[in-house]
C-alpha positions as CSV (number, residue, x, y, z in Angstrom):
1,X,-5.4,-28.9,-12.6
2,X,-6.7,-27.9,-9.0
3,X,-7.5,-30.4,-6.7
4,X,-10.1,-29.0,-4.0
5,X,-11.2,-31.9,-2.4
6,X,-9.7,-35.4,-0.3
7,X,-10.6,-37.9,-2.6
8,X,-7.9,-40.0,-4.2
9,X,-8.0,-43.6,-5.8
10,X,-5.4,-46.2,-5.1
11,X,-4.8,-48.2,-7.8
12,X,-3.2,-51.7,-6.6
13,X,-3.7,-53.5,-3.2
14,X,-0.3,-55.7,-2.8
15,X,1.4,-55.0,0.6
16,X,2.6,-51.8,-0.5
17,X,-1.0,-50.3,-2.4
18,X,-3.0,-51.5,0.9
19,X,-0.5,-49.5,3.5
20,X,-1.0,-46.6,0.8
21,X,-4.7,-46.7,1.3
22,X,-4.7,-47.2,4.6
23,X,-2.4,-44.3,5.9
24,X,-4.9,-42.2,3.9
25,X,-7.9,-43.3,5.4
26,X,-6.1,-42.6,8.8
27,X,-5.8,-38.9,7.6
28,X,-9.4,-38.4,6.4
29,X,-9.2,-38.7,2.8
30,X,-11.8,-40.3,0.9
31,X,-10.2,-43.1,-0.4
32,X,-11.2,-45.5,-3.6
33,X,-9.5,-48.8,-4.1
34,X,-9.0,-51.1,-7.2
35,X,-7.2,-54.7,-7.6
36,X,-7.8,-57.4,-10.0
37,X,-8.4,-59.8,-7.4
38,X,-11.1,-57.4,-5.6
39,X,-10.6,-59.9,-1.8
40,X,-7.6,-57.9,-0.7
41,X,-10.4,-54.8,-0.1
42,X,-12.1,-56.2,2.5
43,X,-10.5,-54.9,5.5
44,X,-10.0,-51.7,3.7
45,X,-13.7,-51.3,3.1
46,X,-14.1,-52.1,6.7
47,X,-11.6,-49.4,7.7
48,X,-13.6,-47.0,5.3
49,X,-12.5,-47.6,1.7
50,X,-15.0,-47.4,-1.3
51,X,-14.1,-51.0,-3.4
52,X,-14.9,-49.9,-6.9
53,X,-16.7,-52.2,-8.7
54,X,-14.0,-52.2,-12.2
55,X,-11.4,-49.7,-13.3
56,X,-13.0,-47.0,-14.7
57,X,-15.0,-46.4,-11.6
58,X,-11.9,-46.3,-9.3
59,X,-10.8,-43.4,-12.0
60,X,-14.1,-41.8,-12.3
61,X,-14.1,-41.6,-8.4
62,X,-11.0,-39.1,-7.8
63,X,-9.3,-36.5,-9.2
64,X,-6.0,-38.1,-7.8
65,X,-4.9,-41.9,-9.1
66,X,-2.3,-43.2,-6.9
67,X,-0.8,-46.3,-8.8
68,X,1.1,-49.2,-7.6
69,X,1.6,-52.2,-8.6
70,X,4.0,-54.6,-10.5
71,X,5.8,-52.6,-12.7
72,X,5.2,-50.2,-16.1
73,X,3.7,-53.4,-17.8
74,X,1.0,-53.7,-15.2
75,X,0.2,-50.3,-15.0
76,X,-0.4,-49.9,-18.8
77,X,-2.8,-53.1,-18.6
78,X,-4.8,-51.6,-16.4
79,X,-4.8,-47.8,-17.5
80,X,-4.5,-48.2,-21.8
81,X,-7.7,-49.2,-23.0
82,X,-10.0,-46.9,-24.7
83,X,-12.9,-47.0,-21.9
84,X,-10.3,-46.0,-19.1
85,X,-8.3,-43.2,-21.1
86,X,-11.2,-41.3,-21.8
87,X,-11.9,-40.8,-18.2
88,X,-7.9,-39.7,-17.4
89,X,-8.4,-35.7,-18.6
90,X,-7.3,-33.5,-16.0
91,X,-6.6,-36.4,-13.5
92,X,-3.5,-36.6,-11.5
93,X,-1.2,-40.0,-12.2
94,X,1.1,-40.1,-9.5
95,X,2.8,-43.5,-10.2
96,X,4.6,-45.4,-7.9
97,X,5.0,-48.6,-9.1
98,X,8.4,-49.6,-9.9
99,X,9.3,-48.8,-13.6
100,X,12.9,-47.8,-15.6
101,X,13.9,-44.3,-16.4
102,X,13.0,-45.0,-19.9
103,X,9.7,-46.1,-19.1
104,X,8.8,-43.3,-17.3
105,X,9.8,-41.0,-20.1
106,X,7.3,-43.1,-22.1
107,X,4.6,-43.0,-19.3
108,X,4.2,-39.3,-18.9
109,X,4.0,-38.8,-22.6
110,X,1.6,-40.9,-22.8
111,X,-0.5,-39.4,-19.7
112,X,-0.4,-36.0,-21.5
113,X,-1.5,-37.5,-24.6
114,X,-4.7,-38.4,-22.6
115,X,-4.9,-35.3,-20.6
116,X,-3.3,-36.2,-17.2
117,X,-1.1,-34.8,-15.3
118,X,1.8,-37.1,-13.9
119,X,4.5,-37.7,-12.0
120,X,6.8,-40.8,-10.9
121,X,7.8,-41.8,-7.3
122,X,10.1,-44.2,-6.2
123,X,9.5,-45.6,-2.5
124,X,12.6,-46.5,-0.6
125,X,11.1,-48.2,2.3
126,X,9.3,-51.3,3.5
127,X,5.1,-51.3,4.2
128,X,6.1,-51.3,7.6
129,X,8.5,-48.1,7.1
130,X,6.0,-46.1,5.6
131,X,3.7,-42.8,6.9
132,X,6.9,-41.8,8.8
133,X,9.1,-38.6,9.3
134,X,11.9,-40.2,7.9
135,X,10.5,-42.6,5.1
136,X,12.3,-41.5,2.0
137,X,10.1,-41.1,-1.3
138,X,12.1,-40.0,-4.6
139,X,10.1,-37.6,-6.6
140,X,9.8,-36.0,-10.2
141,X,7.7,-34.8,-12.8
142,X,6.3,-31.0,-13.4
143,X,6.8,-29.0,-10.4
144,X,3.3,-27.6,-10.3
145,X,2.1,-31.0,-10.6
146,X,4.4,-32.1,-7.2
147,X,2.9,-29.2,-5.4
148,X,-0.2,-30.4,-5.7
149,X,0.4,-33.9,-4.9
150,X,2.9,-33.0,-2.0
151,X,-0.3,-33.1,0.8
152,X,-0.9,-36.8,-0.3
153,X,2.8,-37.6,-0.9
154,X,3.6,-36.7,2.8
155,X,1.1,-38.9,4.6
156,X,3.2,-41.7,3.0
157,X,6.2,-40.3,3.9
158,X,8.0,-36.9,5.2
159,X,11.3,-37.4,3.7
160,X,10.8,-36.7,0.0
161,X,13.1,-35.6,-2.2
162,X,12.1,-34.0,-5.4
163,X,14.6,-34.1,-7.7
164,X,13.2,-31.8,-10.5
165,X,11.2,-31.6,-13.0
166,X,13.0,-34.6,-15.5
167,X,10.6,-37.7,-15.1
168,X,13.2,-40.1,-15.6
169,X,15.2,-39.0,-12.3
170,X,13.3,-41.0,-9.6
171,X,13.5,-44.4,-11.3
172,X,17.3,-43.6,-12.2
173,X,18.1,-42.4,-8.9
174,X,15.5,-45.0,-7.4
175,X,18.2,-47.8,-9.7
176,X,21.4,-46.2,-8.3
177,X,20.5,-46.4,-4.3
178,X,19.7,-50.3,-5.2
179,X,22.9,-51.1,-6.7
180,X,24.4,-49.3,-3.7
181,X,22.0,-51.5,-1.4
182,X,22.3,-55.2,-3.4
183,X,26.2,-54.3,-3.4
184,X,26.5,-53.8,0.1
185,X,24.4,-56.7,0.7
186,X,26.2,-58.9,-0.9
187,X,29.4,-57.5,1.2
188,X,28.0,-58.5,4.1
189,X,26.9,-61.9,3.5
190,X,30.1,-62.5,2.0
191,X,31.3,-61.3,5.6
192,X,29.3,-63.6,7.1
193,X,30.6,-66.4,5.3
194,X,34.3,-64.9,6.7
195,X,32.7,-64.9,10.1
196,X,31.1,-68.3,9.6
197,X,34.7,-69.8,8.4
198,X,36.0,-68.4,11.3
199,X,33.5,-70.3,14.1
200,X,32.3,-66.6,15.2
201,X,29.2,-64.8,15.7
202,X,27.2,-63.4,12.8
203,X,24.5,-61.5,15.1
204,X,27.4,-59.9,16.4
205,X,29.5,-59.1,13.3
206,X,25.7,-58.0,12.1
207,X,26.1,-55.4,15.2
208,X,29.1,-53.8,14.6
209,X,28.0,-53.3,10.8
210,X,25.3,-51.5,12.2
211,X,27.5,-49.2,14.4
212,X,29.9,-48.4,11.5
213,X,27.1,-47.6,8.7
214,X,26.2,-44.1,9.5
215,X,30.1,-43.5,9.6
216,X,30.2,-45.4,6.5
217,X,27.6,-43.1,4.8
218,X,29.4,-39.9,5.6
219,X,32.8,-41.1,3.5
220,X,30.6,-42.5,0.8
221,X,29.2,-38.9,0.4
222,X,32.3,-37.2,0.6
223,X,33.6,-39.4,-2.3
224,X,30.3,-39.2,-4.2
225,X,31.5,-35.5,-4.1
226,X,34.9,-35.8,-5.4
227,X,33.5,-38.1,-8.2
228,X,31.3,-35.0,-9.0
229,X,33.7,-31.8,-8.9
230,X,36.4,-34.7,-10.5
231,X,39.1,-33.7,-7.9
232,X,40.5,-36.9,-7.0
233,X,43.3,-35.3,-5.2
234,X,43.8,-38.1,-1.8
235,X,41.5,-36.3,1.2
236,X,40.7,-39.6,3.0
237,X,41.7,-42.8,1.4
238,X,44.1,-43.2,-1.4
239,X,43.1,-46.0,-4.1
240,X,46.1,-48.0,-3.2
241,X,44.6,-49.3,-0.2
242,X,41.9,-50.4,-1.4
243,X,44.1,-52.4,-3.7
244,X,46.0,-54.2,-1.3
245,X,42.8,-55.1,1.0
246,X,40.7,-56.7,-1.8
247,X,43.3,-58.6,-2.8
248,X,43.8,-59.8,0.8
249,X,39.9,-60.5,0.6
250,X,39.8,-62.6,-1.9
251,X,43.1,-64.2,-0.9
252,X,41.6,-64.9,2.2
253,X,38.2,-66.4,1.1
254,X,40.3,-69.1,-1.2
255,X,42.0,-69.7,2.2
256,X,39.0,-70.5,3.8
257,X,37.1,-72.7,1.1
258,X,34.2,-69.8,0.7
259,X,33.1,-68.7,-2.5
260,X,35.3,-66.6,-3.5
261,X,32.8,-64.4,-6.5
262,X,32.5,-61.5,-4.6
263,X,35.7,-60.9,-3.6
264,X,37.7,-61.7,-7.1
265,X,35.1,-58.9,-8.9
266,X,36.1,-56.3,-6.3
267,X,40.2,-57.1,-6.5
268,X,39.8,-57.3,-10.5
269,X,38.4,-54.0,-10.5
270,X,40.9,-52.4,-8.2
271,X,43.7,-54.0,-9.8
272,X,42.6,-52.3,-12.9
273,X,42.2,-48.9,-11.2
274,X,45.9,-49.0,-10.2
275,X,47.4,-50.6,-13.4
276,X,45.6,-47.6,-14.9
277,X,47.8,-45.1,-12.8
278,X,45.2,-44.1,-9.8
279,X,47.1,-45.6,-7.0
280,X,48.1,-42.5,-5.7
281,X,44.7,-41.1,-6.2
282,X,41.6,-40.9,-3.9
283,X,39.7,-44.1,-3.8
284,X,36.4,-42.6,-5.8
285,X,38.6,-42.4,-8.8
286,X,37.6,-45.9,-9.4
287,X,34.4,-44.8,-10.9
288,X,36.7,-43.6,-14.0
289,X,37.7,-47.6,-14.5
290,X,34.0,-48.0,-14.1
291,X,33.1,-45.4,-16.9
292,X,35.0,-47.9,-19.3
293,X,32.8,-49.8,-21.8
């Protein structure tokens, strides 16, 4: 399909859907809105917005249907019925609501059955992130379809990555950043709890995890390559470490009367690693105890 004009429809008008439509009004597009509960247009329409009176005429309105809302659930509420189908041929889906890998497998089978085009986008920042350089948008679907979605993609964002044309790759890749995020959240409250036990600052403990993060990132992508070319071979930190210092975490949590959850999972797991024989090995070749069933 060819898209030669500035219109898209935004399908959803939660915090996320509105800051979608508005960033595109702010660039000139023509922009068409839709929500269940049609109140959460009305400052839209007053920036510009067109509130479509029901679903099919939000589709009808643009060749481009930006979705997001709930999840895959919602999405299919609104979009599988026989009135609004028959109105998808030749339109663009580009879905951004949160959905599994599996589900978006499902999704774009079921847009080509109807004649769209579609890809899936996982967003990776906050309302309040978003429409900058560096807001981080994870893309894939059909490559000619991402070209021609790429203008609109970038007002939401300029760091996309498209990671090819196998639908399911955004919402798996979208999965693995959050357990890397929920896991290195719960770290750190579990550090505040040390800190707390301890009678010190937390705003300042929450400072110096800020300072070491970006450090942090580089040796998590250094192991994230070892774990791919399997060469465990000990470059920066051998496993055996990390043996002995979540064992001292979670001895020292009991210590202090903290829960101790967080740091028993973490010494279990390492414990295994070097019963297992990795010891001497770099510290990413604790994914191979994670590969177990």
């Amino acid at each position: 399909m060819k898209t030669n004009n500035n219109k898209v429809s935004v399908i959803g008008l939660g915090s996320m859907g509105t800051t979608l439509a508005r960033l595109l009004l702010q660039k000139g597009y023509e922009v068409t809105v839709w929500n269940r509960s049609s109140g959460k247009a009305d400052d839209l329409v007053k920036e510009g917005a067109i509130m479509a009176k029901d679903i099919t005429e939000a589709i009808a309105a643009s060749p481009v249907i930006v979705i997001c809302v709930y999840n895959h659930q919602a999405s299919q509420s609104i979009l599988d019925s026989p009135e609004v189908s028959a109105l998808l041929h030749q339109k663009l889906l580009v879905q951004l609501s949160t959905i599994s890998p599996k589900e978006a497998v499902e999704a774009e089978l079921w847009a080509s059955e109807h004649g769209a085009s579609y890809i899936n986008g996982g967003i990776q920042a906050a309302p309040t992130q978003m429409g900058q350089p560096d807001t981080p948008i994870l893309i894939s679907g059909k490559e000619a379809t991402y070209r021609i979605a790429e203008p609109i993609l970038k007002v939401f964002g300029g760091a996309i990555s498209y990671l090819g044309e196998k639908i399911a790759a955004s919402p798996t890749v979208d999965l693995a950043t959050l357990s890397y995020i929920y896991g290195a959240s719960i770290g750190f409250f579990h550090g505040a709890r040390i800190i707390e036990s301890q009678g010190l600052s937390v705003a300042e403990y929450a400072r110096i995890i800020a300072g070491i993060s970006p450090s942090f990132g580089e040796f998590l992508k250094h192991e994230g390559n070892m774990v791919h070319t399997e060469n465990y071979a000990i470059t920066e930190s051998p496993l055996r470490i990390s043996v002995a210092a979540t064992a001292r975490l979670e001895q020292t949590a009991i210590e202090a009367g903290i829960n101790a959850r967080f740091p028993s999972f973490a010494a279990a797991l390492f414990k295994k690693a070097d019963l297992a024989g990795y010891g001497d090995q770099e510290v990413a070749a604790l994914i191979k105890v994670l590969r177990e069933q």
